[in-house]
N, CA, C and O atoms as CSV, one atom per row, in Angstrom:
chain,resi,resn,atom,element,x,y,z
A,1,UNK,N,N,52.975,69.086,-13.008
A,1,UNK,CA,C,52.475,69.767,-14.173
A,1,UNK,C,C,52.482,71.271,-13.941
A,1,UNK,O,O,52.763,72.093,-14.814
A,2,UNK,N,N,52.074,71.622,-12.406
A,2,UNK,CA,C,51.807,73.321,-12.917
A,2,UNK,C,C,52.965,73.751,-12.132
A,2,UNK,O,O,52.848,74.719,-11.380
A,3,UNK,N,N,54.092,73.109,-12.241
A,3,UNK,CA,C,56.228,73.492,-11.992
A,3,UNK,C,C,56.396,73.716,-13.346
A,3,UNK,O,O,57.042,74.688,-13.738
A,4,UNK,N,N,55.765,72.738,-14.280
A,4,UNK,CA,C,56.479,73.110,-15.390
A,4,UNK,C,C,55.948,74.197,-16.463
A,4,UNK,O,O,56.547,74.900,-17.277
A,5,UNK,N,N,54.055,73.992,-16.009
A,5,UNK,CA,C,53.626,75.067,-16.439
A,5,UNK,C,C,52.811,75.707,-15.978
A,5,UNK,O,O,51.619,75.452,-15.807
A,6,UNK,N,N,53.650,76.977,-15.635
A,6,UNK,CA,C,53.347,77.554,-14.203
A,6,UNK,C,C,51.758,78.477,-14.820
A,6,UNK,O,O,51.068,79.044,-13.973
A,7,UNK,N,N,51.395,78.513,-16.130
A,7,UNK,CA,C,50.242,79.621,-16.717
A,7,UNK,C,C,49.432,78.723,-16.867
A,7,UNK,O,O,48.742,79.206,-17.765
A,8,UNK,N,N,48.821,77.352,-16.550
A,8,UNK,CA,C,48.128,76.628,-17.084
A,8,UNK,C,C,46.727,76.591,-16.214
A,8,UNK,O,O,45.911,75.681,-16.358
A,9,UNK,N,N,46.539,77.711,-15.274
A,9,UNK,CA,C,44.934,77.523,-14.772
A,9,UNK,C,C,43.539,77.421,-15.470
A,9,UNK,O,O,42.432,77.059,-15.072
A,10,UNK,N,N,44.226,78.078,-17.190
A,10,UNK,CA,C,42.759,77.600,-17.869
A,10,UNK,C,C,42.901,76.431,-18.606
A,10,UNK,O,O,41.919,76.135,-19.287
A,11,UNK,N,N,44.025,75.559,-18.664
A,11,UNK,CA,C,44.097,74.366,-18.911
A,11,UNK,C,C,42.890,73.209,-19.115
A,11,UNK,O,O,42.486,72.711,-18.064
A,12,UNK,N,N,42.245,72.711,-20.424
A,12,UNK,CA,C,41.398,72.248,-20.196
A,12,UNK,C,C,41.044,71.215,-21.699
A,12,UNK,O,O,40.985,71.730,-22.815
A,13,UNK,N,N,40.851,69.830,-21.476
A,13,UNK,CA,C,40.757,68.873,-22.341
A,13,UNK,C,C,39.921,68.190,-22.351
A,13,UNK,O,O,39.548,67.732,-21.271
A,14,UNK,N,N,39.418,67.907,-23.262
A,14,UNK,CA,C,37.941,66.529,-23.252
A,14,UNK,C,C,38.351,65.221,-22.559
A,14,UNK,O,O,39.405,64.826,-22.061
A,15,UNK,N,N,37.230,64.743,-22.699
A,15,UNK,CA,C,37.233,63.376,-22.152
A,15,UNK,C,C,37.841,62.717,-22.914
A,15,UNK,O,O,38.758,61.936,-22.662
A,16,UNK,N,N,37.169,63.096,-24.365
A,16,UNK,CA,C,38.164,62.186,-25.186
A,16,UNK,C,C,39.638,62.053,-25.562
A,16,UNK,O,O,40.427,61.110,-25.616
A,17,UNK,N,N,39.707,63.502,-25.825
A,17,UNK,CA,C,41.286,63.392,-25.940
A,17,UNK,C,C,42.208,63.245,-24.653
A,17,UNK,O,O,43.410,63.429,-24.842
A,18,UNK,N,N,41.884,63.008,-23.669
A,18,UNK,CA,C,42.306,62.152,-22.113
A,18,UNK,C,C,42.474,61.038,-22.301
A,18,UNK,O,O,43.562,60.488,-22.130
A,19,UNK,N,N,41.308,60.395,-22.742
A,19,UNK,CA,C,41.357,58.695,-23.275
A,19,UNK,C,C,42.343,58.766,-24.600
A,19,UNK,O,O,43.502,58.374,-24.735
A,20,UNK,N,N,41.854,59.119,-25.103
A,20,UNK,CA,C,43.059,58.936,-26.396
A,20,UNK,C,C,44.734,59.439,-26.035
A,20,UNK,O,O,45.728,59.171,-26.709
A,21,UNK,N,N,44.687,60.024,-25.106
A,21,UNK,CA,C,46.331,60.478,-24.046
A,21,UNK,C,C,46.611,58.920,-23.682
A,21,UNK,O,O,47.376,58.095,-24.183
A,22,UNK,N,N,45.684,58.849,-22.608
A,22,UNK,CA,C,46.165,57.098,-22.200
A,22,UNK,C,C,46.269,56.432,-23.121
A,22,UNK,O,O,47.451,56.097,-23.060
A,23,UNK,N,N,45.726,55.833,-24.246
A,23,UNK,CA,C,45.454,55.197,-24.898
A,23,UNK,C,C,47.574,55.206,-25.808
A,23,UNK,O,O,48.288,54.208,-25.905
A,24,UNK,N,N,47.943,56.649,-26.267
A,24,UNK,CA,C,48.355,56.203,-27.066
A,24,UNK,C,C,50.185,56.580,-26.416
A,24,UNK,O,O,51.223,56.597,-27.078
A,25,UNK,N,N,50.002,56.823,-25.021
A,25,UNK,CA,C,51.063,56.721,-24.077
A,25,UNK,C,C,51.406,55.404,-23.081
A,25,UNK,O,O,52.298,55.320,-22.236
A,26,UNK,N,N,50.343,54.352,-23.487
A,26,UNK,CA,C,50.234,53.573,-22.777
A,26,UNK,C,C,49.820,53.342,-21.079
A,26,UNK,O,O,50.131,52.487,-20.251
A,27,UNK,N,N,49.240,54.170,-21.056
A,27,UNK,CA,C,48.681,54.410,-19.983
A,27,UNK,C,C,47.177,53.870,-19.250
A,27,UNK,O,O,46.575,53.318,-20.172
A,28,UNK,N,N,46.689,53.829,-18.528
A,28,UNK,CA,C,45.434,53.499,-17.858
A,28,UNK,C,C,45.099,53.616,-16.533
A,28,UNK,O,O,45.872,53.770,-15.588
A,29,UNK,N,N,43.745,53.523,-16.513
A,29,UNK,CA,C,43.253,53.734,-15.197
A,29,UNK,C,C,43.265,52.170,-14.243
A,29,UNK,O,O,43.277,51.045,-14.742
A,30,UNK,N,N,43.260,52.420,-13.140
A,30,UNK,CA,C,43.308,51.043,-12.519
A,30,UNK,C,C,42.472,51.141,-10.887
A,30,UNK,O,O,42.583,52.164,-10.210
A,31,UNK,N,N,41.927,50.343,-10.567
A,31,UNK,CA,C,40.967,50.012,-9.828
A,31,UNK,C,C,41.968,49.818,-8.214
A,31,UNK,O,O,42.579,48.754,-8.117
A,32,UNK,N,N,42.061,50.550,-7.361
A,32,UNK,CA,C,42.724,50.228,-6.017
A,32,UNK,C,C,41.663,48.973,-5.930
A,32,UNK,O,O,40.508,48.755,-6.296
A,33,UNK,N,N,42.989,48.088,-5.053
A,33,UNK,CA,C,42.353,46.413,-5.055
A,33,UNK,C,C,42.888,46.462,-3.552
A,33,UNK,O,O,43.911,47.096,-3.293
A,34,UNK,N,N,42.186,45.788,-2.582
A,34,UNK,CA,C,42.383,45.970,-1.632
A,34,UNK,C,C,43.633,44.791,-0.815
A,34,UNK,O,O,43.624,43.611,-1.166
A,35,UNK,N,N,44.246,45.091,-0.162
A,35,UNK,CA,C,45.779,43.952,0.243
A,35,UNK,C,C,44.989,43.107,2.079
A,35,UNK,O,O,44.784,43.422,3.251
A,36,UNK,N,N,44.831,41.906,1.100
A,36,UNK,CA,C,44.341,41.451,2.068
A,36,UNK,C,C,44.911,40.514,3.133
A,36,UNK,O,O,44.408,39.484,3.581
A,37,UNK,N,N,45.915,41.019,3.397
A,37,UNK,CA,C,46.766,40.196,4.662
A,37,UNK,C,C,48.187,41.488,4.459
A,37,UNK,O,O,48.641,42.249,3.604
A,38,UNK,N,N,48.423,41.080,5.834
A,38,UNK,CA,C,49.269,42.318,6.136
A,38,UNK,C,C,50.444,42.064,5.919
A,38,UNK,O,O,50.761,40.900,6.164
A,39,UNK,N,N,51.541,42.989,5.395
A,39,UNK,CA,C,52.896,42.841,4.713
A,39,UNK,C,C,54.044,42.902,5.346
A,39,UNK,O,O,54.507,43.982,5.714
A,40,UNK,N,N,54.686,41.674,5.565
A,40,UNK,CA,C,55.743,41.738,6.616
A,40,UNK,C,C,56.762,42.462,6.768
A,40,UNK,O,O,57.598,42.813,5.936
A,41,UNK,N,N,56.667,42.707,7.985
A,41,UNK,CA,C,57.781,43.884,8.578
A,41,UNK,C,C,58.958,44.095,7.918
A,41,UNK,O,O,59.505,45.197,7.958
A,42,UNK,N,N,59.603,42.782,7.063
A,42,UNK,CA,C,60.988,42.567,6.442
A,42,UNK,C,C,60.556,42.690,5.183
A,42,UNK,O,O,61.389,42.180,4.434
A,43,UNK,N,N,59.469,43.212,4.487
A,43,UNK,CA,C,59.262,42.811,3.317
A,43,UNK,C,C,60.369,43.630,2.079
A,43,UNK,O,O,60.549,43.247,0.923
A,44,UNK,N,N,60.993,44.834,2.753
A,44,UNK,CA,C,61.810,45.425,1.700
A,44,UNK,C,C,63.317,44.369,1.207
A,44,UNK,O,O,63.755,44.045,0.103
A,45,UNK,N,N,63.826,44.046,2.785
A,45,UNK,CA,C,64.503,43.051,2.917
A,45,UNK,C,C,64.283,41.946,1.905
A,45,UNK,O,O,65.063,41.884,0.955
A,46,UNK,N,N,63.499,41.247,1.991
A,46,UNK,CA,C,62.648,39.980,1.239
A,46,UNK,C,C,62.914,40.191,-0.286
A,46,UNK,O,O,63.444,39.290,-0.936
A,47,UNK,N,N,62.528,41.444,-0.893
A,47,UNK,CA,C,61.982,41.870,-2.075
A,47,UNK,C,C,63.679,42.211,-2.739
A,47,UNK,O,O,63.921,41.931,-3.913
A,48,UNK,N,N,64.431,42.645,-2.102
A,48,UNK,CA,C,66.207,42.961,-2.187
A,48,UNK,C,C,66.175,41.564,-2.616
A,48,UNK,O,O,65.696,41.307,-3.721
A,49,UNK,N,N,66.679,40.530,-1.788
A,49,UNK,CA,C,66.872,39.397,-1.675
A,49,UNK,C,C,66.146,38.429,-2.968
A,49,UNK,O,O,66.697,37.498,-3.554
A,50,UNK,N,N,64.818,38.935,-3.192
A,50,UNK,CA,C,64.748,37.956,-4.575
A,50,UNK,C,C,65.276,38.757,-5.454
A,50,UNK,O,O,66.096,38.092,-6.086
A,51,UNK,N,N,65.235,40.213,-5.969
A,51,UNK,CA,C,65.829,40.724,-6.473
A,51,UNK,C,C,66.988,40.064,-7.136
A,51,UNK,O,O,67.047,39.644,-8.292
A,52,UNK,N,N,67.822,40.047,-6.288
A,52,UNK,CA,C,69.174,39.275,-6.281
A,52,UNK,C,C,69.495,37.771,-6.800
A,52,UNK,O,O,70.451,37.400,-7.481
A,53,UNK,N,N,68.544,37.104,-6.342
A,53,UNK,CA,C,68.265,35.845,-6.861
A,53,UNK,C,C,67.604,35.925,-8.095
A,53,UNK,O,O,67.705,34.802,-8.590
A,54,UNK,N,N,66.911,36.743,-8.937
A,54,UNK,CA,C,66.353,36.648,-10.162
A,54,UNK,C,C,67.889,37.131,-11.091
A,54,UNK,O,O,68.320,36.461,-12.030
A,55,UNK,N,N,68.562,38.451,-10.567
A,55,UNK,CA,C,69.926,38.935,-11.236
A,55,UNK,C,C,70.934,37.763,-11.491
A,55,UNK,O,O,71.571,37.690,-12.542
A,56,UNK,N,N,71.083,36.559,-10.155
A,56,UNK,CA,C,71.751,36.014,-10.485
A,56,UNK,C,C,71.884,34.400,-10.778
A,56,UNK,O,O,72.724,33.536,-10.526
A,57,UNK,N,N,70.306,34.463,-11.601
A,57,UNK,CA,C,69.971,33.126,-12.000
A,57,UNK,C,C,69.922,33.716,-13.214
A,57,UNK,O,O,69.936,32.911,-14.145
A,58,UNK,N,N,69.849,35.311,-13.626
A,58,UNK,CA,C,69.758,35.613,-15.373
A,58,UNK,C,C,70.975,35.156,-15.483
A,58,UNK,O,O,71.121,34.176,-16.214
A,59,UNK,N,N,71.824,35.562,-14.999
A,59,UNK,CA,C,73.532,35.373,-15.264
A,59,UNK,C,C,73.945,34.105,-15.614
A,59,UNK,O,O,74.146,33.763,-16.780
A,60,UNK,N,N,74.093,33.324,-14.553
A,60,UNK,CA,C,73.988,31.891,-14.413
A,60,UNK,C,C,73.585,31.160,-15.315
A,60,UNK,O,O,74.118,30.072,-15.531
A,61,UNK,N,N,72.441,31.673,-16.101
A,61,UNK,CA,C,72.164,30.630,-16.848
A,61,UNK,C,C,71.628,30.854,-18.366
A,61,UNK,O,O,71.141,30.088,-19.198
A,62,UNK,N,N,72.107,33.029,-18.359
A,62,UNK,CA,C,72.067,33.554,-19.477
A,62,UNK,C,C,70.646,33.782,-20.334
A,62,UNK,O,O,70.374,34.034,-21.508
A,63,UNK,N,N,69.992,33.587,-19.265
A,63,UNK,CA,C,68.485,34.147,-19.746
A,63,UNK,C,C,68.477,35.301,-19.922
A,63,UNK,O,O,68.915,36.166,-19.165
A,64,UNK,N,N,67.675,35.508,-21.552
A,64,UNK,CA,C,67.496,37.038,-22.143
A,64,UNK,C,C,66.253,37.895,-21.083
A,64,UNK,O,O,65.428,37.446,-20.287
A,65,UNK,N,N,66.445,38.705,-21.333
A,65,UNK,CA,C,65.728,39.535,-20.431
A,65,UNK,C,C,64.201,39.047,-21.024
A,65,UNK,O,O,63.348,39.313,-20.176
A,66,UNK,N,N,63.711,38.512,-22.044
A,66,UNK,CA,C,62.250,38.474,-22.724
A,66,UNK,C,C,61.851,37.171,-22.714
A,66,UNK,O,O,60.916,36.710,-23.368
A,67,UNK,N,N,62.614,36.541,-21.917
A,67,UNK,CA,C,62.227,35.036,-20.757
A,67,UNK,C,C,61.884,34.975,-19.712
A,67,UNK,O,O,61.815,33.902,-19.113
A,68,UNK,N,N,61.528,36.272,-19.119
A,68,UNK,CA,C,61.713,36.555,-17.315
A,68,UNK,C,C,60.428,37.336,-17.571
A,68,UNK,O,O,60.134,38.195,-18.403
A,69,UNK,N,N,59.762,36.753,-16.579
A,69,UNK,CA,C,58.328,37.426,-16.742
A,69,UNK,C,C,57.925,37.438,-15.144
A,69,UNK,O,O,58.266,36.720,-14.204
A,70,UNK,N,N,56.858,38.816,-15.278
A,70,UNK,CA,C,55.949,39.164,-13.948
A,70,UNK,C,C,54.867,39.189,-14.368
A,70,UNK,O,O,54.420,39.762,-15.361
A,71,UNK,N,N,54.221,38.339,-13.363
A,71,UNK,CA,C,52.705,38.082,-13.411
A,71,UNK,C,C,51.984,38.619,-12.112
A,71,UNK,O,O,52.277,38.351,-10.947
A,72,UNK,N,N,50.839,39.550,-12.639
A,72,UNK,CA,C,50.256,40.391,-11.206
A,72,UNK,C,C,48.442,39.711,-11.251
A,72,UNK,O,O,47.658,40.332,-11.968
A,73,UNK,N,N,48.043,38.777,-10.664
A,73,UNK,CA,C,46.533,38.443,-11.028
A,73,UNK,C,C,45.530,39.791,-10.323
A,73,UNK,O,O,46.161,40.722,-9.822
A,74,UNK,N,N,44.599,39.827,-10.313
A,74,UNK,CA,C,44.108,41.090,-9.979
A,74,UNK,C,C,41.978,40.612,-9.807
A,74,UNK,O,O,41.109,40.895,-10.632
A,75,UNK,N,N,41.856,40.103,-8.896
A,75,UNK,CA,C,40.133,39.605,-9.089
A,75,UNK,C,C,39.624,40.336,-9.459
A,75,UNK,O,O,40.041,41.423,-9.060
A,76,UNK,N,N,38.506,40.410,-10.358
A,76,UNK,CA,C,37.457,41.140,-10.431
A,76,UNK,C,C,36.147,40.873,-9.888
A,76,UNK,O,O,35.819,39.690,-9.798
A,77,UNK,N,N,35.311,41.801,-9.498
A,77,UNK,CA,C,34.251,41.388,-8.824
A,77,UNK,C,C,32.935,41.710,-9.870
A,77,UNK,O,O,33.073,42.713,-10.570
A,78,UNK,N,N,32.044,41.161,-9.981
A,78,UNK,CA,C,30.267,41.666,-10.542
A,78,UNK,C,C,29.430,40.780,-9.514
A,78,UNK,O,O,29.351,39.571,-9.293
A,79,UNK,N,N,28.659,42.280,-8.820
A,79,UNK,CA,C,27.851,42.122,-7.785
A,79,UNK,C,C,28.511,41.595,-6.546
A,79,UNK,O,O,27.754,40.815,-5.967
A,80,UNK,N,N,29.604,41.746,-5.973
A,80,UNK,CA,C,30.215,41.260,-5.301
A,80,UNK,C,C,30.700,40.013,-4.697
A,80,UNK,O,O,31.052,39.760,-3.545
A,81,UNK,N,N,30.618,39.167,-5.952
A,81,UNK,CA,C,30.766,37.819,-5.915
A,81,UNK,C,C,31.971,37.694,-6.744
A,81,UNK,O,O,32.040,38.420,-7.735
A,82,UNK,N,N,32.755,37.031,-6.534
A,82,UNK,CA,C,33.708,36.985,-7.174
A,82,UNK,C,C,34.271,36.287,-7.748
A,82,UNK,O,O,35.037,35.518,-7.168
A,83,UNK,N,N,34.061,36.250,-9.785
A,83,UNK,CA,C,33.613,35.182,-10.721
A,83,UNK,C,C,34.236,36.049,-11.643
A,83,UNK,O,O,33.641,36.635,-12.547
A,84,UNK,N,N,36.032,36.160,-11.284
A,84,UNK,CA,C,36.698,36.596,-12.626
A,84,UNK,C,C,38.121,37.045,-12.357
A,84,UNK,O,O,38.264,38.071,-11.691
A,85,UNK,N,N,38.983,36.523,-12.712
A,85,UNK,CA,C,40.523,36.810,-12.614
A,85,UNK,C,C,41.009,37.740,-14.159
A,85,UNK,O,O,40.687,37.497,-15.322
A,86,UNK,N,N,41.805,38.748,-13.655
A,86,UNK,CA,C,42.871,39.268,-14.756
A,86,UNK,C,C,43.986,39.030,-14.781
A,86,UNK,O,O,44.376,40.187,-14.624
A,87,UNK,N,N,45.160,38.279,-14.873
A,87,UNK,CA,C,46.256,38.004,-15.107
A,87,UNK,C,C,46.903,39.037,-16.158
A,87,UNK,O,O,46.385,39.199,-17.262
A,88,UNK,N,N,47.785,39.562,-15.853
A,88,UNK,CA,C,48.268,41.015,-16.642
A,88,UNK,C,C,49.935,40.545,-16.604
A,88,UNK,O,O,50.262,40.549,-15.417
A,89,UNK,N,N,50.702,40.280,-17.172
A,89,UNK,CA,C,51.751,39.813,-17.829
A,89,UNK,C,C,52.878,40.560,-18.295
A,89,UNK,O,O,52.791,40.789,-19.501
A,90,UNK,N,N,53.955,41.039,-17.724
A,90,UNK,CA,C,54.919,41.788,-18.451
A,90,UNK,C,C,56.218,41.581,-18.412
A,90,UNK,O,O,56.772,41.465,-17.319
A,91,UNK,N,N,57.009,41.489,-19.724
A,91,UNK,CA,C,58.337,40.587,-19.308
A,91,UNK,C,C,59.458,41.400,-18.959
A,91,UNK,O,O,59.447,42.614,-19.158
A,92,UNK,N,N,60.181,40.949,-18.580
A,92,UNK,CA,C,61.881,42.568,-18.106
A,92,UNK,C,C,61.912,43.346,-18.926
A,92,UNK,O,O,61.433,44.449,-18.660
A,93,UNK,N,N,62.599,43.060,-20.529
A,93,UNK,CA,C,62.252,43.889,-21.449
A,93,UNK,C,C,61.155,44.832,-21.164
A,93,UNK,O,O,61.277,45.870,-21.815
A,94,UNK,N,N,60.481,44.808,-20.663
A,94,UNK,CA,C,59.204,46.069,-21.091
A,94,UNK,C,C,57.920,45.369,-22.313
A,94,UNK,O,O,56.954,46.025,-22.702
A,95,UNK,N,N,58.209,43.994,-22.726
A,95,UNK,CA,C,56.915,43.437,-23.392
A,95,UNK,C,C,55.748,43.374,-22.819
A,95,UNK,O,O,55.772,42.532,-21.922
A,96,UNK,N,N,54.477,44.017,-22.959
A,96,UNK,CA,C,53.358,43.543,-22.585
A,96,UNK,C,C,52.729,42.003,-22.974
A,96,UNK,O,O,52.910,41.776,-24.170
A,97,UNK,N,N,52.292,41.302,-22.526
A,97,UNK,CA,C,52.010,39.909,-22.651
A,97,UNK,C,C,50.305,40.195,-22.972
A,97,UNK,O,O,49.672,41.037,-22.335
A,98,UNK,N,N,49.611,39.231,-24.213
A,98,UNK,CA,C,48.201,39.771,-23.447
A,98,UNK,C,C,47.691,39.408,-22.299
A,98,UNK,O,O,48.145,38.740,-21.370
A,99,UNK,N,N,46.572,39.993,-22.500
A,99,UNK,CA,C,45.305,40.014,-21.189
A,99,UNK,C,C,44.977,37.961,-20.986
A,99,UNK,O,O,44.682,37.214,-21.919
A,100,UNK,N,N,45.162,37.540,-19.486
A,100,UNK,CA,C,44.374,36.178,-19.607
A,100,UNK,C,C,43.349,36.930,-18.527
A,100,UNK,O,O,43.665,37.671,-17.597
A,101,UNK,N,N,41.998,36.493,-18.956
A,101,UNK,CA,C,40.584,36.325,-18.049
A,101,UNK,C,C,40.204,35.374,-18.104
A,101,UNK,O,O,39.719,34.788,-19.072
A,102,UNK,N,N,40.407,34.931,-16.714
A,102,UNK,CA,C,40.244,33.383,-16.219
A,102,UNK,C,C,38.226,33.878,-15.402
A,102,UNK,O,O,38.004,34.570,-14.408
A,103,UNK,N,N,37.483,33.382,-16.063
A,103,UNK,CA,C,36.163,33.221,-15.090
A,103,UNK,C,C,35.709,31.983,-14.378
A,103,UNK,O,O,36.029,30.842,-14.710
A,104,UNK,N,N,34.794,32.364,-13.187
A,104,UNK,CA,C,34.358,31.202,-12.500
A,104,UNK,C,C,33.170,30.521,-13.052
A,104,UNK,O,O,32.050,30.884,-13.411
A,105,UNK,N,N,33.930,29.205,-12.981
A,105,UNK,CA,C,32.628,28.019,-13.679
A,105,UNK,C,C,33.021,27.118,-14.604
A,105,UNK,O,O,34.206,26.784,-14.594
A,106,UNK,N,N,32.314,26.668,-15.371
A,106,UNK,CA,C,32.724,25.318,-15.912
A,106,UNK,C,C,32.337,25.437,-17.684
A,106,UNK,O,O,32.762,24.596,-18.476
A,107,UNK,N,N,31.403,26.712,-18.147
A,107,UNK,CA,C,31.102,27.050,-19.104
A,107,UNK,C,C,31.485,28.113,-19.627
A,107,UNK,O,O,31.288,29.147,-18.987
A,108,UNK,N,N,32.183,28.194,-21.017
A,108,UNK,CA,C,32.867,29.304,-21.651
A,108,UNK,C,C,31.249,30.724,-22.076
A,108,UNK,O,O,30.156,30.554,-22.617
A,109,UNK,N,N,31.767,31.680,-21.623
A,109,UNK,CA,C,31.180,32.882,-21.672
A,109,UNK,C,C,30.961,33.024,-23.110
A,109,UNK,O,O,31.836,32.394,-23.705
A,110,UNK,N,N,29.997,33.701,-24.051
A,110,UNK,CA,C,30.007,33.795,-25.413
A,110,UNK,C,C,30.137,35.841,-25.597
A,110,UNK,O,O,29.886,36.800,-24.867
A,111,UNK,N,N,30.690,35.627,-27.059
A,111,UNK,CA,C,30.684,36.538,-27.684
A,111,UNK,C,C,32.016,37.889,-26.762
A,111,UNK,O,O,31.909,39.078,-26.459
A,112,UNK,N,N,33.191,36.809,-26.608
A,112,UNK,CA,C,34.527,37.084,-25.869
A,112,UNK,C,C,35.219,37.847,-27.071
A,112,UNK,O,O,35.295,37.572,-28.268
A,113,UNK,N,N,35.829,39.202,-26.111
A,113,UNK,CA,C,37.083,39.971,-26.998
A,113,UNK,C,C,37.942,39.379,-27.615
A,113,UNK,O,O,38.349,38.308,-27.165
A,114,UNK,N,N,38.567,40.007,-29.055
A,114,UNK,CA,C,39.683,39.436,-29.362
A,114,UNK,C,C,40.868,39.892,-28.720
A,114,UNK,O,O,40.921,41.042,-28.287
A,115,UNK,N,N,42.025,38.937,-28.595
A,115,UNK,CA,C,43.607,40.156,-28.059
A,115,UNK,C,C,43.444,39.331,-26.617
A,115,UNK,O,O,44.236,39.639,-25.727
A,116,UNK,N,N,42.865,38.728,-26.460
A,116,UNK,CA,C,42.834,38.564,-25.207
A,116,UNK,C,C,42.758,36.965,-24.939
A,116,UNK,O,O,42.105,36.397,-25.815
A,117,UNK,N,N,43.251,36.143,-23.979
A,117,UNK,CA,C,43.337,34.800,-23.963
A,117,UNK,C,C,42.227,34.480,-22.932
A,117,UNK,O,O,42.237,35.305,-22.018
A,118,UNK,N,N,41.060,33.314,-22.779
A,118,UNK,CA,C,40.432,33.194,-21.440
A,118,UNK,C,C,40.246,32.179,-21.255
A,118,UNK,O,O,40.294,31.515,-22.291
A,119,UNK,N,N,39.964,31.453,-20.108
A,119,UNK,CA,C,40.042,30.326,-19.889
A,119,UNK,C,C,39.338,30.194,-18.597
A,119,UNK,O,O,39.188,31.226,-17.942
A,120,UNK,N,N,38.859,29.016,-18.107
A,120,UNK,CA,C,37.904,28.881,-17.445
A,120,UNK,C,C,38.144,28.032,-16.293
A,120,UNK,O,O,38.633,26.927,-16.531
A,121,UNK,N,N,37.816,28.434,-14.721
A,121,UNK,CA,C,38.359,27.436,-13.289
A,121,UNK,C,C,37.129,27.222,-12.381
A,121,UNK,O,O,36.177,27.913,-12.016
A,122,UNK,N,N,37.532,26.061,-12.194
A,122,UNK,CA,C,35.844,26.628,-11.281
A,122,UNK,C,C,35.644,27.291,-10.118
A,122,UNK,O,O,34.546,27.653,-9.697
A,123,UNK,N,N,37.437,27.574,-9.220
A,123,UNK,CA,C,37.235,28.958,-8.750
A,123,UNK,C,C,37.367,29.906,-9.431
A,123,UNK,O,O,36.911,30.885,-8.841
A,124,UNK,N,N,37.822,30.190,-10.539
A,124,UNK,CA,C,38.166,31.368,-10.908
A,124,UNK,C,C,39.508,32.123,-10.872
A,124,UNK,O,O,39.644,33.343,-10.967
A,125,UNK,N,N,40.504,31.179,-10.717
A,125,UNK,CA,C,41.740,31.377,-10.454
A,125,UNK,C,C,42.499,30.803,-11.252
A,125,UNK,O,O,41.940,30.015,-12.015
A,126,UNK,N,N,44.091,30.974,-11.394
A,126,UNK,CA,C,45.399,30.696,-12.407
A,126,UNK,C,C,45.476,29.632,-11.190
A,126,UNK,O,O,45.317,29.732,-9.973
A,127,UNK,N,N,45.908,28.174,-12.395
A,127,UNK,CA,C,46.440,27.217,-11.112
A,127,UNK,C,C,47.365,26.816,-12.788
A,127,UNK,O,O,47.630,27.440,-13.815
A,128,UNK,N,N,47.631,25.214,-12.174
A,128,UNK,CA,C,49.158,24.856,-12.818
A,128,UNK,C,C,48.304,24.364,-14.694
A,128,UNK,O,O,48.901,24.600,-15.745
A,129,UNK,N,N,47.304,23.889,-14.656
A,129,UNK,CA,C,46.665,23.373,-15.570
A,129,UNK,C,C,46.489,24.653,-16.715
A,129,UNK,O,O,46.473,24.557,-17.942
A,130,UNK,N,N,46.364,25.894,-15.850
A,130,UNK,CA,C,46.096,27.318,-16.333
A,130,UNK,C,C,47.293,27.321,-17.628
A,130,UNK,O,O,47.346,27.163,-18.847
A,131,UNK,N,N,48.178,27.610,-16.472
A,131,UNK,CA,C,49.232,28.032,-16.760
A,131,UNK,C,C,50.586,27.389,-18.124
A,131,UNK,O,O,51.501,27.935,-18.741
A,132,UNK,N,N,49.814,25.508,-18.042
A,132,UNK,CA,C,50.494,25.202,-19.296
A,132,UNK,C,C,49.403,25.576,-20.678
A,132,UNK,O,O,49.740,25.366,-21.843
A,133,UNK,N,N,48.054,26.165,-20.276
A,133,UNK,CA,C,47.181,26.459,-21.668
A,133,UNK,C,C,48.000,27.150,-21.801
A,133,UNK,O,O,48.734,26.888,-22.754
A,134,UNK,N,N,48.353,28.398,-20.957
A,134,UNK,CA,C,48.746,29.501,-21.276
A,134,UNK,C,C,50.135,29.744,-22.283
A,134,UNK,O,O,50.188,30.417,-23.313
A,135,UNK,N,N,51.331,28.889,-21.560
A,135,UNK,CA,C,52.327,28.672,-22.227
A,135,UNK,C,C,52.092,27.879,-23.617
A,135,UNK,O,O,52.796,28.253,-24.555
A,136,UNK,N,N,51.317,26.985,-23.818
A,136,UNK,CA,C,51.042,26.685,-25.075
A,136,UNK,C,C,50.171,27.783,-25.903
A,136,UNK,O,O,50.172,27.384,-27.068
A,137,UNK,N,N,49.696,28.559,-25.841
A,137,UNK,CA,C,49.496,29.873,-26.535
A,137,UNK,C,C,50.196,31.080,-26.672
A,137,UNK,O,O,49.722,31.996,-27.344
């Protein structure tokens, strides 16, 4: 920012219109989540290699780019117990998928956002049962 504008030391914006920046650039803030097992030595290697195998199973079998999806789950914690998954969804194209919040337990939470899909584990995690609600929505 101050390469391109080199006069900008009195530079200065609200809170709000910051949020409303993210908001309408698509942007957001995000929570460092901590990597809890250590990342193998070959992992660039590894990551080439599926690479390659996702390029040439699109080919192969002519899947549109808005069939191919990445899924990043992300725990959330309250009080440091940990009783809540975000599943965040985005397909090659560049489609955002919505929000799934998967919580821990056996009883649906009341008075839940709209835009957003949730569903309930009794760890608190995406497993296979998840995952066909999901595709059926």
């Amino acid at each position: 920012f101050a390469h391109v504008y080199p006069n900008s030391e009195n530079f200065l914006v609200s809170e709000c219109w910051f949020y409303g920046f993210l908001k309408r650039n698509g942007f957001s803030l995000q929570r460092k989540t901590k990597i809890s097992q250590k990342l193998p030595t070959h992992l660039n290697d590894k990551l080439l290699e599926f690479q390659q195998f996702i390029i040439k199973k699109q080919k192969q079998f002519e899947y549109e780019l808005c069939k191919i999806e990445n899924m990043d789950e992300t725990p959330v914690y309250f009080d440091m117990v940990g009783n809540l998954t975000i599943e965040n969804h985005v397909l090659v194209d560049g489609t955002k998928l919505p929000l799934i919040v998967i919580f821990k337990g056996k009883q649906m939470p009341k008075n839940l956002l709209s835009g957003i899909i949730v569903l309930i584990h009794p760890k608190g995690w995406m497993d296979e049962s998840g995952m066909k609600i999901w595709f059926d929505k």
